[in-house]
N, CA and C atoms of all chains as a GROMACS GRO file, in nm:
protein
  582
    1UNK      N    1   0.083  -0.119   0.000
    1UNK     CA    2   0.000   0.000   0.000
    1UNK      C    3   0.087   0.124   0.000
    2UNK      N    4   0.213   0.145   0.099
    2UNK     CA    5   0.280   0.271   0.085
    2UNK      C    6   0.365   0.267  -0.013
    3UNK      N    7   0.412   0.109  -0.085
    3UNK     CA    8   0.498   0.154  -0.161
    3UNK      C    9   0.420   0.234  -0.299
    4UNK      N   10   0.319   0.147  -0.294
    4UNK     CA   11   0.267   0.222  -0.453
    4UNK      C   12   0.224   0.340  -0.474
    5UNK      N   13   0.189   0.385  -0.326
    5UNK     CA   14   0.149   0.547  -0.353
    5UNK      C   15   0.245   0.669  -0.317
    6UNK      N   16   0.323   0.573  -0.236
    6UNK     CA   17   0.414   0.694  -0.181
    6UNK      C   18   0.410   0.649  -0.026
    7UNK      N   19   0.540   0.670   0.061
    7UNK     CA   20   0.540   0.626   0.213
    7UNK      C   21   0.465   0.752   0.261
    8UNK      N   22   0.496   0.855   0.261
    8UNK     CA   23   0.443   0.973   0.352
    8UNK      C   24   0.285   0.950   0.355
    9UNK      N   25   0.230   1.009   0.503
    9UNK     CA   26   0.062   1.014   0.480
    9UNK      C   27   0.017   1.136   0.522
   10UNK      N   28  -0.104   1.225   0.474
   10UNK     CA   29  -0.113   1.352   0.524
   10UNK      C   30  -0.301   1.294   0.595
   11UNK      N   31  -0.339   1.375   0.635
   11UNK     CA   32  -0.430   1.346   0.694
   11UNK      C   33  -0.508   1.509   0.745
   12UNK      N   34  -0.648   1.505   0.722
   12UNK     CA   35  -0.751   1.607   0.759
   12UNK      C   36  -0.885   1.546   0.796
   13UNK      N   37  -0.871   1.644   0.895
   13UNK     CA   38  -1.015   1.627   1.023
   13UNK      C   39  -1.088   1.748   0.993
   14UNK      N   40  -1.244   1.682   0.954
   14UNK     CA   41  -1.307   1.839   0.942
   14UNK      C   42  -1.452   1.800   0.970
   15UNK      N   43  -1.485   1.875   1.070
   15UNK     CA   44  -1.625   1.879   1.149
   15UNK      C   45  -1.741   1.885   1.001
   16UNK      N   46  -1.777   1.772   1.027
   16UNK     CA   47  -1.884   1.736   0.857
   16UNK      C   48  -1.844   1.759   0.697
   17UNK      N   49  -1.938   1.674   0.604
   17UNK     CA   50  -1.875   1.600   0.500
   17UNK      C   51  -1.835   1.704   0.438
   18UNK      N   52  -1.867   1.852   0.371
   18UNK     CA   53  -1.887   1.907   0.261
   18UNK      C   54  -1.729   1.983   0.255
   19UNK      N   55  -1.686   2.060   0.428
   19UNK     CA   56  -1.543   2.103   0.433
   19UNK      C   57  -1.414   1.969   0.382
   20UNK      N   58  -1.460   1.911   0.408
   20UNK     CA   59  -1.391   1.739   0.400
   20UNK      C   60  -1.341   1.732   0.242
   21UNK      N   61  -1.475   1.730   0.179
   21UNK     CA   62  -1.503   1.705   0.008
   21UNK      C   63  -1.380   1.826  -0.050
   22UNK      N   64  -1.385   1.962   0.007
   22UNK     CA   65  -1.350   2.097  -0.044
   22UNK      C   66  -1.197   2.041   0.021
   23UNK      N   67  -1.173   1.968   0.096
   23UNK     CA   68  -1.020   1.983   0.139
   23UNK      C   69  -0.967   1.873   0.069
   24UNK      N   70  -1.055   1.742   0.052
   24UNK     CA   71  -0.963   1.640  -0.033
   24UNK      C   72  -0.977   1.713  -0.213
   25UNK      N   73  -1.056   1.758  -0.238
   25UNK     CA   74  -1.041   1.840  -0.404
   25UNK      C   75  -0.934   1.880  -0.425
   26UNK      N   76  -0.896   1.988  -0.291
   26UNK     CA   77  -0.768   2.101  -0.311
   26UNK      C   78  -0.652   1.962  -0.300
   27UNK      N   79  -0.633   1.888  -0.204
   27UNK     CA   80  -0.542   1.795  -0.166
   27UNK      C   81  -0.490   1.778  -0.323
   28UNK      N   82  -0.593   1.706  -0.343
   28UNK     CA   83  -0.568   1.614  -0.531
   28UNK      C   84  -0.512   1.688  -0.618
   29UNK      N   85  -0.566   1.824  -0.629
   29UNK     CA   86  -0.531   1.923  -0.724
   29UNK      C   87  -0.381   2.022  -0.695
   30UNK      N   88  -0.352   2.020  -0.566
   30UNK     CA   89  -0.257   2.082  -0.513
   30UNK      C   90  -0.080   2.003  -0.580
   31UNK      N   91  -0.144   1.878  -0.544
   31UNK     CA   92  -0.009   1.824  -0.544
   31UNK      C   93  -0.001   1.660  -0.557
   32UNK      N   94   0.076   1.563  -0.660
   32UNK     CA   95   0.059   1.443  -0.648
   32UNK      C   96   0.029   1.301  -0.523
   33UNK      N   97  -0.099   1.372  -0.444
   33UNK     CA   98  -0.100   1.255  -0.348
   33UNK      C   99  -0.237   1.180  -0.380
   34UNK      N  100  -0.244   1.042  -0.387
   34UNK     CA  101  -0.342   0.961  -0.375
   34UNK      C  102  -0.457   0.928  -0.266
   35UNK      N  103  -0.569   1.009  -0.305
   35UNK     CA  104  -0.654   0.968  -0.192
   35UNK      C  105  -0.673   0.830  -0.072
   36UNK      N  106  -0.616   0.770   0.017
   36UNK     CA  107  -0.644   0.622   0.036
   36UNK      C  108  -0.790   0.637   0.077
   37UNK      N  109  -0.822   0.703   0.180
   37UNK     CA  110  -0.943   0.655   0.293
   37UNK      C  111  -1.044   0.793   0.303
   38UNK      N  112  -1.150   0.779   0.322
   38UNK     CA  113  -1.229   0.858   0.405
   38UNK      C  114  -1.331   0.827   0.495
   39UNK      N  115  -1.297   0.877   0.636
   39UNK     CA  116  -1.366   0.783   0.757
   39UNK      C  117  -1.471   0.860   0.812
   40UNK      N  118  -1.582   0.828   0.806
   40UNK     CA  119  -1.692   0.886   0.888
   40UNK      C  120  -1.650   0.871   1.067
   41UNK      N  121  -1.606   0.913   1.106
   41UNK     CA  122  -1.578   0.904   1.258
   41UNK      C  123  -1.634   0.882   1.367
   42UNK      N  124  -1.721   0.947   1.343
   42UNK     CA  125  -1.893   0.955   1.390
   42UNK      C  126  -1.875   1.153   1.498
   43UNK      N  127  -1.947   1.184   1.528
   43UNK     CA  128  -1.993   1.284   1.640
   43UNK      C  129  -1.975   1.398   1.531
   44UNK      N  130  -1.962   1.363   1.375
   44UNK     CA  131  -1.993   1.479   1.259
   44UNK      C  132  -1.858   1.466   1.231
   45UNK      N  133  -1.674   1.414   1.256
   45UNK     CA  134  -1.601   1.441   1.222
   45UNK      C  135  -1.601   1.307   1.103
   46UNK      N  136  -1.531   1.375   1.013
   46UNK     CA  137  -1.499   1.317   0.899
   46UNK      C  138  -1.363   1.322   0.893
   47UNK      N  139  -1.290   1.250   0.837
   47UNK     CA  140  -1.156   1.238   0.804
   47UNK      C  141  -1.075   1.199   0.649
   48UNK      N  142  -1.000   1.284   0.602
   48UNK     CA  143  -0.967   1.224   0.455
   48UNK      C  144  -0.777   1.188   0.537
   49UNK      N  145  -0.800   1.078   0.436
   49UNK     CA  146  -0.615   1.035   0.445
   49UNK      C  147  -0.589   1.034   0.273
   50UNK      N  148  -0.478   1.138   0.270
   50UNK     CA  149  -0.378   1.077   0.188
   50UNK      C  150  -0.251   1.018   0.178
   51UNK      N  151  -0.169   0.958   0.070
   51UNK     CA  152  -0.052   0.949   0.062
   51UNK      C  153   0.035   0.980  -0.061
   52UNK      N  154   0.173   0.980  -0.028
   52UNK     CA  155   0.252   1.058  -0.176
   52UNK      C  156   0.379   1.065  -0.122
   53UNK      N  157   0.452   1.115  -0.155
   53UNK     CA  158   0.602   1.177  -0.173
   53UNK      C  159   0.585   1.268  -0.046
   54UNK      N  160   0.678   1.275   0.045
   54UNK     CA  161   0.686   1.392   0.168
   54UNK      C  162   0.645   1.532   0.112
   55UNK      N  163   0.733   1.587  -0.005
   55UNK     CA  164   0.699   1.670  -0.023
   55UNK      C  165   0.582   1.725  -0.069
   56UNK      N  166   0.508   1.638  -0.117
   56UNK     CA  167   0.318   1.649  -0.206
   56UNK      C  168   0.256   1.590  -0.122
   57UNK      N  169   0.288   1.566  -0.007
   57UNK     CA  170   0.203   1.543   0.137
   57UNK      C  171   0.186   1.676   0.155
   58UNK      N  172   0.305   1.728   0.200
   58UNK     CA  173   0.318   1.841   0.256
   58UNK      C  174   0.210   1.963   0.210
   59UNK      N  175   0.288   1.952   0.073
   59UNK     CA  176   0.185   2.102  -0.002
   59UNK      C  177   0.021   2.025  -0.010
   60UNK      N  178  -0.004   1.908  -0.025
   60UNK     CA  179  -0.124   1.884  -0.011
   60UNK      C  180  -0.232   1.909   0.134
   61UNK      N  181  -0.174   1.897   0.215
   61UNK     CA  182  -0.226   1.920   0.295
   61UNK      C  183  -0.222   2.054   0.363
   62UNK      N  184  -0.124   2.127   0.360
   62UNK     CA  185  -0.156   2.275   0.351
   62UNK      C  186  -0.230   2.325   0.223
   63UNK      N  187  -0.294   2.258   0.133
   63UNK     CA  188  -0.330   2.345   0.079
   63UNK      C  189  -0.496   2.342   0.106
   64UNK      N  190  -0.485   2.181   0.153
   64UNK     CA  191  -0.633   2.117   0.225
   64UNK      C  192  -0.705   2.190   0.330
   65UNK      N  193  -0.595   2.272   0.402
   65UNK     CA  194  -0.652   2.285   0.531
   65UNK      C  195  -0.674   2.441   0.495
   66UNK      N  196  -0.584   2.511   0.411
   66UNK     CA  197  -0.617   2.635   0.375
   66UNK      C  198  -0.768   2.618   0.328
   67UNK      N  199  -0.826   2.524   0.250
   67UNK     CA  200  -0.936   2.517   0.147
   67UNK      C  201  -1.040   2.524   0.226
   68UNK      N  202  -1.073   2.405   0.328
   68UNK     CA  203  -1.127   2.391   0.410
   68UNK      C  204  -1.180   2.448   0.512
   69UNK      N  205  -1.082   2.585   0.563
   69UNK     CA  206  -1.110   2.653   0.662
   69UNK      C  207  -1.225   2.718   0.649
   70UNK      N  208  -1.278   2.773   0.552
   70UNK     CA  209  -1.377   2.856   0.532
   70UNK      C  210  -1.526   2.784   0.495
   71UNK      N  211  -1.518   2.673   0.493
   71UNK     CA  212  -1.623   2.560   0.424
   71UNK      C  213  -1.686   2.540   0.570
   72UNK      N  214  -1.814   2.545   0.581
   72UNK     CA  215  -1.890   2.512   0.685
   72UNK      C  216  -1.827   2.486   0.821
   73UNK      N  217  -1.848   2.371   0.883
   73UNK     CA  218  -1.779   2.411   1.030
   73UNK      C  219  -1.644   2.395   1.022
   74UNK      N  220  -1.576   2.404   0.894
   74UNK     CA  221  -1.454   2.434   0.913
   74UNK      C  222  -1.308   2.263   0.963
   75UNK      N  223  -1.210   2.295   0.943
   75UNK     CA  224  -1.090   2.173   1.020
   75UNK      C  225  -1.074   2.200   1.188
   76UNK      N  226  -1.069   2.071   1.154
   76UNK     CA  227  -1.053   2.020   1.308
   76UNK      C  228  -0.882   1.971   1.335
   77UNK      N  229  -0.809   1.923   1.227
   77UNK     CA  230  -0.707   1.876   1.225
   77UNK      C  231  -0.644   1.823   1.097
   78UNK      N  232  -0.548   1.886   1.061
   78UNK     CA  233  -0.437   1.894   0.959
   78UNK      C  234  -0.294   1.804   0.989
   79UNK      N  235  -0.283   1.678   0.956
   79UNK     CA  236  -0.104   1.652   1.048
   79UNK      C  237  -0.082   1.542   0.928
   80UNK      N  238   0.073   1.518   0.932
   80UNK     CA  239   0.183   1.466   0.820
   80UNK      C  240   0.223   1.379   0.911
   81UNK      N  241   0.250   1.254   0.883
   81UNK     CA  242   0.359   1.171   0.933
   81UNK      C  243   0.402   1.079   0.781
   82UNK      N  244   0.542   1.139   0.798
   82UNK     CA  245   0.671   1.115   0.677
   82UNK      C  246   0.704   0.999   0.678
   83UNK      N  247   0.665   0.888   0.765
   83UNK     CA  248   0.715   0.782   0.745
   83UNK      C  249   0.627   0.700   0.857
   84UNK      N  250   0.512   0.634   0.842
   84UNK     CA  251   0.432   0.606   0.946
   84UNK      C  252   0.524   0.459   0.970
   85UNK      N  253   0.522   0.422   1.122
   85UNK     CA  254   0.546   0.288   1.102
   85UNK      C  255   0.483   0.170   1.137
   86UNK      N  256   0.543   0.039   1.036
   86UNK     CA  257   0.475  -0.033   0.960
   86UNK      C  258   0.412  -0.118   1.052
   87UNK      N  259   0.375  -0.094   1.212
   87UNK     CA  260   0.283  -0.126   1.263
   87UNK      C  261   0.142  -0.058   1.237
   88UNK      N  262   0.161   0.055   1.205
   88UNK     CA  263   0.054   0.135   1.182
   88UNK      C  264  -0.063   0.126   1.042
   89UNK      N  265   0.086   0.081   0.972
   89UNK     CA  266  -0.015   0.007   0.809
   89UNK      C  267  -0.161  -0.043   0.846
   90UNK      N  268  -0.187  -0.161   0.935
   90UNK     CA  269  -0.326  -0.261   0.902
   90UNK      C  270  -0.429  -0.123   0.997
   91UNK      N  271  -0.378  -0.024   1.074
   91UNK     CA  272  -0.468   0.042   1.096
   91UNK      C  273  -0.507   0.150   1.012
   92UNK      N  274  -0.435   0.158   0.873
   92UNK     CA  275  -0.480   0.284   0.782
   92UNK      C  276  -0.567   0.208   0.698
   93UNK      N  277  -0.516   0.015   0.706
   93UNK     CA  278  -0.589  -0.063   0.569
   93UNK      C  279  -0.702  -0.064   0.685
   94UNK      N  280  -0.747  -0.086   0.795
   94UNK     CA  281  -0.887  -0.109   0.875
   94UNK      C  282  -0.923   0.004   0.801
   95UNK      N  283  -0.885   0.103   0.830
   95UNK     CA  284  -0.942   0.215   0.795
   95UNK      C  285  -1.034   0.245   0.720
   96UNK      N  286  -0.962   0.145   0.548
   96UNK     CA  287  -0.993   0.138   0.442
   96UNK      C  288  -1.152   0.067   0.404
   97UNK      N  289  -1.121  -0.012   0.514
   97UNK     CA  290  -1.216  -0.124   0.490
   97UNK      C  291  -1.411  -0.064   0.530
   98UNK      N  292  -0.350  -1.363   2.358
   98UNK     CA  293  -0.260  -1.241   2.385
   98UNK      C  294  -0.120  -1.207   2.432
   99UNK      N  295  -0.098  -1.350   2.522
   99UNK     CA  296   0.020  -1.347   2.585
   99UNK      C  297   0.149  -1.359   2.470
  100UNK      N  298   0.129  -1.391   2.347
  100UNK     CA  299   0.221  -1.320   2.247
  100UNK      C  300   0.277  -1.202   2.224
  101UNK      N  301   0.184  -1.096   2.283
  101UNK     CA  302   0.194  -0.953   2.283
  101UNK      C  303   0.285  -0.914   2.398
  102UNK      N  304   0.327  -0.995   2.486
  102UNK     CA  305   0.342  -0.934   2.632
  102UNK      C  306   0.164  -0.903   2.677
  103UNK      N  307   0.228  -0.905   2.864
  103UNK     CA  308   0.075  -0.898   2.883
  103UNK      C  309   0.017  -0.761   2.952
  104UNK      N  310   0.068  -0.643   2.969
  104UNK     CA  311   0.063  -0.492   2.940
  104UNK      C  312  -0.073  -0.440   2.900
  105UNK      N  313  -0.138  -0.383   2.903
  105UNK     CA  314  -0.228  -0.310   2.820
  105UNK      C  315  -0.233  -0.194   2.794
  106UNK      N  316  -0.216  -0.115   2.707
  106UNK     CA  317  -0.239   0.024   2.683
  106UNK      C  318  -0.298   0.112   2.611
  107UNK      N  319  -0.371   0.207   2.678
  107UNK     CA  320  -0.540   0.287   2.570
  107UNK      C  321  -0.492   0.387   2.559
  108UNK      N  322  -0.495   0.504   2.475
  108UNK     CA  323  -0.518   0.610   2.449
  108UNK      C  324  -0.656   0.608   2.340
  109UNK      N  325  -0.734   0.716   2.418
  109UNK     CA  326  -0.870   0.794   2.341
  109UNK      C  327  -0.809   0.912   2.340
  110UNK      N  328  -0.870   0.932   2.183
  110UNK     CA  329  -0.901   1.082   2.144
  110UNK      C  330  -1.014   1.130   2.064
  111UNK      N  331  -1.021   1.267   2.016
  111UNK     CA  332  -1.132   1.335   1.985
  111UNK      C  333  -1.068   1.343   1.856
  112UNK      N  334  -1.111   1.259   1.738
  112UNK     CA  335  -1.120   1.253   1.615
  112UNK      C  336  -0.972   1.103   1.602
  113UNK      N  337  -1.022   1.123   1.461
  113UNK     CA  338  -0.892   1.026   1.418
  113UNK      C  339  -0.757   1.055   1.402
  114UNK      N  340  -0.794   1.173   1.333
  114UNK     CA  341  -0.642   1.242   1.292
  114UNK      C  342  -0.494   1.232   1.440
  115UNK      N  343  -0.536   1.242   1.606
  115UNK     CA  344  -0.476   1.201   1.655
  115UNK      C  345  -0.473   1.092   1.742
  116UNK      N  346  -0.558   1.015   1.706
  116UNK     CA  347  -0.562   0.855   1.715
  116UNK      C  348  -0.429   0.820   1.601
  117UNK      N  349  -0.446   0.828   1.508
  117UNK     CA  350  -0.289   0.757   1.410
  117UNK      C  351  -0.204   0.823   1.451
  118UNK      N  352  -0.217   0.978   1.498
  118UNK     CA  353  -0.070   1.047   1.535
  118UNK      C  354  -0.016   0.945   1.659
  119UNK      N  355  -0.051   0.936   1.756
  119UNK     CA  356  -0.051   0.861   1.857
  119UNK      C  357   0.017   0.681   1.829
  120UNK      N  358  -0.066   0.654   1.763
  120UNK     CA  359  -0.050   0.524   1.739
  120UNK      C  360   0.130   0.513   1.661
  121UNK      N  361   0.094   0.564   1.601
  121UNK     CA  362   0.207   0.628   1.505
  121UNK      C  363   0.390   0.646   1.623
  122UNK      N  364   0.359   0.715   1.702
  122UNK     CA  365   0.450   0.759   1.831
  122UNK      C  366   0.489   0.645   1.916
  123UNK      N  367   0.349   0.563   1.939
  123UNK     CA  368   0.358   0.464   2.027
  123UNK      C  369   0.435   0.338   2.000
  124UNK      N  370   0.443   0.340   1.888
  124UNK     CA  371   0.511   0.233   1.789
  124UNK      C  372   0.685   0.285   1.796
  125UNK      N  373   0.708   0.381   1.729
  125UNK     CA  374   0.818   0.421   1.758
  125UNK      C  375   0.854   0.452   1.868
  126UNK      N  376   0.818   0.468   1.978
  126UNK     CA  377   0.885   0.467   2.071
  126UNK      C  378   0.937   0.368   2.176
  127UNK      N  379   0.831   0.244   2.177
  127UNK     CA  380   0.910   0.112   2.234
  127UNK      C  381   0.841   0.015   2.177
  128UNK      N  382   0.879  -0.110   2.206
  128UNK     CA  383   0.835  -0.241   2.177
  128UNK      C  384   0.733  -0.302   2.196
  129UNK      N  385   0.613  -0.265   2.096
  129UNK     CA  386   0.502  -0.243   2.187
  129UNK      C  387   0.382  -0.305   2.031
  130UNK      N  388   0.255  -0.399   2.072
  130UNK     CA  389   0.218  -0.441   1.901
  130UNK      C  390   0.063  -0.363   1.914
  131UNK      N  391   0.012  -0.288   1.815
  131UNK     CA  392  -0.107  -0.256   1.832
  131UNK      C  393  -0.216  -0.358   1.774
  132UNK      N  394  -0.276  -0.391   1.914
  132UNK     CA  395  -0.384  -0.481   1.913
  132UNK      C  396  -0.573  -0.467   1.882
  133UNK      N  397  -0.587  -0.313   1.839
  133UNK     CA  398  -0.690  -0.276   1.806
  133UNK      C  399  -0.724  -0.131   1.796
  134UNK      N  400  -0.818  -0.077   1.662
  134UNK     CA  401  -0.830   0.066   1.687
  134UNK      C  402  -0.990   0.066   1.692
  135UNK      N  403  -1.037   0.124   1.756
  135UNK     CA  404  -1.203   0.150   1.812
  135UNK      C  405  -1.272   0.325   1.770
  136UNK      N  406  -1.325   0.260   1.688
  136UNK     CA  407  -1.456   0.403   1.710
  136UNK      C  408  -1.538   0.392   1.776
  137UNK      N  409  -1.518   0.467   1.910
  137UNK     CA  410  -1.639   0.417   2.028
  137UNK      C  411  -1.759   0.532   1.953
  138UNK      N  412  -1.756   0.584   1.873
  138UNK     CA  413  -1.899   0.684   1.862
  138UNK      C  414  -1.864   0.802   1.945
  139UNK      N  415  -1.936   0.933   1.870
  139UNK     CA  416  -1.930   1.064   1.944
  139UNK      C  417  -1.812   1.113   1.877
  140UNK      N  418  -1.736   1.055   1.793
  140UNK     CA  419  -1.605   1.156   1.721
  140UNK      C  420  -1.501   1.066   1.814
  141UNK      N  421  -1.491   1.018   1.894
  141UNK     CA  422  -1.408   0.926   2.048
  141UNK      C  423  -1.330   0.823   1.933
  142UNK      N  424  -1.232   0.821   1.918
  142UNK     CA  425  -1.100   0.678   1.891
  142UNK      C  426  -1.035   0.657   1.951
  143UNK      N  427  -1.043   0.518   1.978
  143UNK     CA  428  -0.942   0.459   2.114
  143UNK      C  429  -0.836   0.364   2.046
  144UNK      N  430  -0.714   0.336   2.114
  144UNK     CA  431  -0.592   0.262   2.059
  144UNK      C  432  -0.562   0.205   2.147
  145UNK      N  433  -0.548   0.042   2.129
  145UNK     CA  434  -0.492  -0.028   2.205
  145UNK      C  435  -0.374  -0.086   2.188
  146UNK      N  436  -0.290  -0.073   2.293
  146UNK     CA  437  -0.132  -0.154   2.263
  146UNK      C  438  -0.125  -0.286   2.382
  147UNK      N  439  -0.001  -0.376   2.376
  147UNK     CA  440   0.024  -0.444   2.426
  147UNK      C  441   0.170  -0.473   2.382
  148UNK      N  442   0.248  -0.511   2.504
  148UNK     CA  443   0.385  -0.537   2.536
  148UNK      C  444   0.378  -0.566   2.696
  149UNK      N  445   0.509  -0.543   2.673
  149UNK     CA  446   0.623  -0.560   2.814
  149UNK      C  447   0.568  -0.432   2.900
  150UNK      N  448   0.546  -0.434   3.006
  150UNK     CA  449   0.493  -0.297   3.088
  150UNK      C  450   0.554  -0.199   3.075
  151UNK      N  451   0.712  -0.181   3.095
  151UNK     CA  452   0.781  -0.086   3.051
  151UNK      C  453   0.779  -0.029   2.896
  152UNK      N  454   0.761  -0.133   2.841
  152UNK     CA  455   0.762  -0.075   2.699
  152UNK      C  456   0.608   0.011   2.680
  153UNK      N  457   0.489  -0.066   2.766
  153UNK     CA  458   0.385   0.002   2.719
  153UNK      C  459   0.342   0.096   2.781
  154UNK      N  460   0.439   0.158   2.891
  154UNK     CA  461   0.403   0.280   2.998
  154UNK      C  462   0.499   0.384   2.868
  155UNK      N  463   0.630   0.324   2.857
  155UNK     CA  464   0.680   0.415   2.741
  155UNK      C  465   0.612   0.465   2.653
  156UNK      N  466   0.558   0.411   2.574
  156UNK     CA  467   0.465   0.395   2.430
  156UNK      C  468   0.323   0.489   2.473
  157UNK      N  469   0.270   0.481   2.586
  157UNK     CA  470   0.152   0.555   2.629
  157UNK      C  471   0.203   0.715   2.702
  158UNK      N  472   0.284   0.716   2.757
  158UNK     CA  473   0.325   0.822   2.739
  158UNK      C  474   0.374   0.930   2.626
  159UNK      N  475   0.475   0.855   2.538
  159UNK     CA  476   0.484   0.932   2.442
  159UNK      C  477   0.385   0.936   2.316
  160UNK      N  478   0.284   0.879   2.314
  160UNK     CA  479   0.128   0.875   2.219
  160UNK      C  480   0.073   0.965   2.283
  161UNK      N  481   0.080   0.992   2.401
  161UNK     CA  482  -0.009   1.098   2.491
  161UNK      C  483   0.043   1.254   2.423
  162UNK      N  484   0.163   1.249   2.472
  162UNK     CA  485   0.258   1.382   2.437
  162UNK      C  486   0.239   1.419   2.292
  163UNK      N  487   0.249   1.264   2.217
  163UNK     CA  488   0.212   1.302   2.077
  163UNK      C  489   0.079   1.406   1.994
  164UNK      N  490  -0.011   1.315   2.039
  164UNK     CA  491  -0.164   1.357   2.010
  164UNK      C  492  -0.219   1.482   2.047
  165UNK      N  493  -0.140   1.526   2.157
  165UNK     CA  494  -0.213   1.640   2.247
  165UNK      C  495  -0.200   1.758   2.165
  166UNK      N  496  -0.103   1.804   2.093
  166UNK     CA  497  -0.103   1.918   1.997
  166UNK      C  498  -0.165   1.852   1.846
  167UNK      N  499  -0.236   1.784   1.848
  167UNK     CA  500  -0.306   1.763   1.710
  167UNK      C  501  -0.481   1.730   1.707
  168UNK      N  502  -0.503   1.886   1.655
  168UNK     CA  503  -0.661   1.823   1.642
  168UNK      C  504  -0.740   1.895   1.759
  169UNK      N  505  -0.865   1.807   1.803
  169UNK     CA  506  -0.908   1.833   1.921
  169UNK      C  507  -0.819   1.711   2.043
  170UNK      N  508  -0.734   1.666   2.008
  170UNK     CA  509  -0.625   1.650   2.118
  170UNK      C  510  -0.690   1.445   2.209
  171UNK      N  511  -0.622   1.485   2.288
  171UNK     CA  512  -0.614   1.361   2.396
  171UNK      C  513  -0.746   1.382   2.497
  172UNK      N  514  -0.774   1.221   2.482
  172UNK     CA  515  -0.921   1.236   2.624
  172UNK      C  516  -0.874   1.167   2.746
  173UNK      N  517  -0.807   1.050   2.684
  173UNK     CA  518  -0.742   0.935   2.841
  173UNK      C  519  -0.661   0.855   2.769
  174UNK      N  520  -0.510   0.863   2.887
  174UNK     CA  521  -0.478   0.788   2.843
  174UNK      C  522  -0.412   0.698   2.976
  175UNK      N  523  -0.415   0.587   2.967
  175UNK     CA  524  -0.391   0.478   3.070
  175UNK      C  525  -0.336   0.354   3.039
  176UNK      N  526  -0.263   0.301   3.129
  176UNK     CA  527  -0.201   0.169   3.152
  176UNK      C  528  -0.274   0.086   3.259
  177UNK      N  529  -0.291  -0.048   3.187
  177UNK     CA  530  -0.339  -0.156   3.294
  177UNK      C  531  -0.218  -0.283   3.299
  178UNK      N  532  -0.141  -0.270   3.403
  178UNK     CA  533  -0.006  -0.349   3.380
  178UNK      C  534  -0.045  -0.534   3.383
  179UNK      N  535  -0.159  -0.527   3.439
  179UNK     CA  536  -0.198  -0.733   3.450
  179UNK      C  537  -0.321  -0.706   3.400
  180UNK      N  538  -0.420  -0.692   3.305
  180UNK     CA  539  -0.528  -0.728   3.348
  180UNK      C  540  -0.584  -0.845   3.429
  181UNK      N  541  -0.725  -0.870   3.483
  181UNK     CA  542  -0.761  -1.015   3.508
  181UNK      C  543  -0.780  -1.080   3.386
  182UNK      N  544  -0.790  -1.190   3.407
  182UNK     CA  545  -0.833  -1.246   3.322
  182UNK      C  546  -0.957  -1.238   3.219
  183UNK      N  547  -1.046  -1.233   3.286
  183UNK     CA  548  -1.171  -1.241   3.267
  183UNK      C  549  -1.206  -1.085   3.179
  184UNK      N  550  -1.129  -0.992   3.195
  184UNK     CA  551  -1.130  -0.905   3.137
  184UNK      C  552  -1.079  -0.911   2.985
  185UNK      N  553  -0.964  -1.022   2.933
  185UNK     CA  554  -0.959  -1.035   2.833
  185UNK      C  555  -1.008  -1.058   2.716
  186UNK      N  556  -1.148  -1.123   2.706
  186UNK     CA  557  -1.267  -1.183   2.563
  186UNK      C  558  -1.293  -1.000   2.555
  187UNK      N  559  -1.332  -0.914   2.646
  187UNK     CA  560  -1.364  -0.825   2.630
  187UNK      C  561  -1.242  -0.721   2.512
  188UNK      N  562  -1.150  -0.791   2.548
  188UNK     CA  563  -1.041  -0.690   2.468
  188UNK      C  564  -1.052  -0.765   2.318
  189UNK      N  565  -1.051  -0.937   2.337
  189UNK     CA  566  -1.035  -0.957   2.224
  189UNK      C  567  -1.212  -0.944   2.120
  190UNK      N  568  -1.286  -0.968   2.158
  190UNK     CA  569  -1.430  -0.915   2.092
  190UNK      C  570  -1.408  -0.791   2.038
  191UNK      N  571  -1.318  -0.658   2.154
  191UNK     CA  572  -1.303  -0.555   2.045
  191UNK      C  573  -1.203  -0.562   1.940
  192UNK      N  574  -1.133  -0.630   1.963
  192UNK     CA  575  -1.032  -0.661   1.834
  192UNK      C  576  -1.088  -0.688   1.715
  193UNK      N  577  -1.176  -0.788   1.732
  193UNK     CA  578  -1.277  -0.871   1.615
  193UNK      C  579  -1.327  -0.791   1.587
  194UNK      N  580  -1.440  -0.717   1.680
  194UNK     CA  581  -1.552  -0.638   1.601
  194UNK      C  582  -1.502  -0.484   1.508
   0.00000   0.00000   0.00000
């Protein structure tokens, strides 16, 4: 899973679906990262994960959270981890599932 | 379970985004296998580890420290160094479900 998309994962939390939708758009369009997951969380938070190259994590997700801010109730949480480890994999593939 | 070491360790938080940060920390920081991730409902994700006690007082501490600047942050986080017994189907049912 990380090799094919890229090791880095970026990740956004945003209080209901529609800021969510507006932050994974910008994500995609910003910079080469592959959508993996989007998790209904429950209590209205939604969550998009991507992955890519550190650096198109990076600009992707600043550009997510810039997008987002202004979209209904707005982000809850923006964060990068450059190299998750590979205990953490079957909880991004649960994720998936 | 007793493969895992027999340790237990939770961290909850308020969204996902620092549920993986956490998980993420806890891993790298000691010897420690994650045995389940939970959406209790309400936006609430809980992480469970298991190891060696030392390793999993390590690992819950620094998941704590981790998570707390990401997001809406950390709710609890705790060590149960023996459980009873009888407390265990309960851990593993949440594993399954």
């Amino acid at each position: 899973m990380s090799t094919e998309y890229g090791i880095a994962l970026g990740m956004i939390e945003t209080r209901g679906l529609v800021p969510a939708i507006e932050a994974a758009d910008a994500m995609t369009k910003a910079a080469e990262v592959r959508l993996v997951s989007r998790e209904f969380v429950g209590g209205g938070y939604v969550t998009i994960l991507v992955r890519g190259e550190t650096g198109a994590v990076n600009a992707a997700v600043r550009a997510g959270a810039d997008a987002c801010e202004r979209v209904g109730d707005g982000l809850v949480a923006a964060h990068i981890i450059a190299r998750p480890h590979k205990e953490v994999e079957p909880v991004l593939t649960n994720a998936k599932a």
